[in-house]
Each structure stands twice: as C-alpha cells, then as structure tokens.
N, C-alpha and C positions, 0 to 999 in steps of 0.2 A: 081480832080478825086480821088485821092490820102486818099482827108479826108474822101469820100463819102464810099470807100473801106474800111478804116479802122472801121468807126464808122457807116457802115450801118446795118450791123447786131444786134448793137445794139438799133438802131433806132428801126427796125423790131419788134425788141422785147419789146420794150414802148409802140409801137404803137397798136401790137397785144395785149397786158395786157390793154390798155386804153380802147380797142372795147368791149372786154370780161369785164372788168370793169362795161362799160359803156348798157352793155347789161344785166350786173346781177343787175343793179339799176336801171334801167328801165322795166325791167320785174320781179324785187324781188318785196315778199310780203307784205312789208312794207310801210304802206300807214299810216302812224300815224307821220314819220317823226324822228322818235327816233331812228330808225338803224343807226351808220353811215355807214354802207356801202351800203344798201340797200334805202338809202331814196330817192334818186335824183340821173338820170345819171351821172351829172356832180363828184359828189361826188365822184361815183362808177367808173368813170375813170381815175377820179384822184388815187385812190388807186391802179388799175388795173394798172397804168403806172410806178406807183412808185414797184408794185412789178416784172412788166417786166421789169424795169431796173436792181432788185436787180438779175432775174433771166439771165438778158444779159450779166451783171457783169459775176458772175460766170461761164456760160457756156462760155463766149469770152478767162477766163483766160486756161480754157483746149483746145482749141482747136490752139493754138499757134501754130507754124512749132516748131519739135523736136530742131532743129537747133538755134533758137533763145533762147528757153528755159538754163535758168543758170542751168547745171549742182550741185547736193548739195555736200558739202563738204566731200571728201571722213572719213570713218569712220576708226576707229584703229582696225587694222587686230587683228581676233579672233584665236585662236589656237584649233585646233578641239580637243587638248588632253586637259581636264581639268587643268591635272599635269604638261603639259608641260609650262614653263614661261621664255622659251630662248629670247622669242622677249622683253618681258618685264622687265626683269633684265641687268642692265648694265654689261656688263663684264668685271672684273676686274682681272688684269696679276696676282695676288696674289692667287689666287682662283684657285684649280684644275681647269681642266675643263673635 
C-alpha cells in the first residue's frame, strides 16, 4: 500500500498525459504521417506520458511535507550597515577597539 501512496500520484500523472496524448493524435490534423506527434495515437501517448512524467516529477518534488524537506544551508550574516565589518574582521588584542 505504501508504494501505491507514494508513487500514485505520479502514475496519475502519465497516465492523464498519455490520454491527452493519445487524444491529440487521434484527433490531430495530420493525416500524411510526418507529424511525430500528431501521426498515430500511439505515438501521441507515448509523448503525452513521457511529459506527464516530466510534469509528475516536478509537481511531487514541491509538494513534500515541510518536515521532510532538507533545510539549505544557512547563509553568512549580512550587516545592515555597509561600513560596519565587526563580524567580518578578526579581532586582534593589538588593535584598539
């Protein structure tokens, strides 16, 4: 049950690009045969699937729980003062301060 939750959505998503595919190649205008995507349903579901995958791809990796998502590595504090570069200069006992 497990796999069917993870990777159904994606299914969903081949399968609706294979129908929409498979509907613009059988109802497209090309009757000569030199379309490839218009020539033959088969053809035209084949592409339809290949770009609901790329598009199940995509939408599966944003819709992740926040929780699982890796955090990005935090970035080097900025100094709102131009001039200021207390964070950024070592301090040295030598050196007023």
């Amino acid at each position: 049950m497990s796999v069917l939750h993870a990777y159904g959505p994606l299914l969903v998503a081949v399968l609706i690009g294979a129908a929409l595919g498979a509907a613009l190649g059988y109802f497209g205008q090309c009757t000569s045969g030199t379309c490839p995507l218009t020539s033959t349903w088969w053809r035209g579901a084949l592409y339809g699937s290949v770009m609901g995958l790329f598009f199940g791809l995509t939408s599966n990796a944003r819709s992740t729980p926040i929780e699982k998502q890796e955090t990005p590595p935090a970035l080097a504090r900025v100094s709102p003062n131009p001039g200021d570069h207390a964070d950024s200069v070592p301090k040295d006992s030598a050196r007023p301060q």
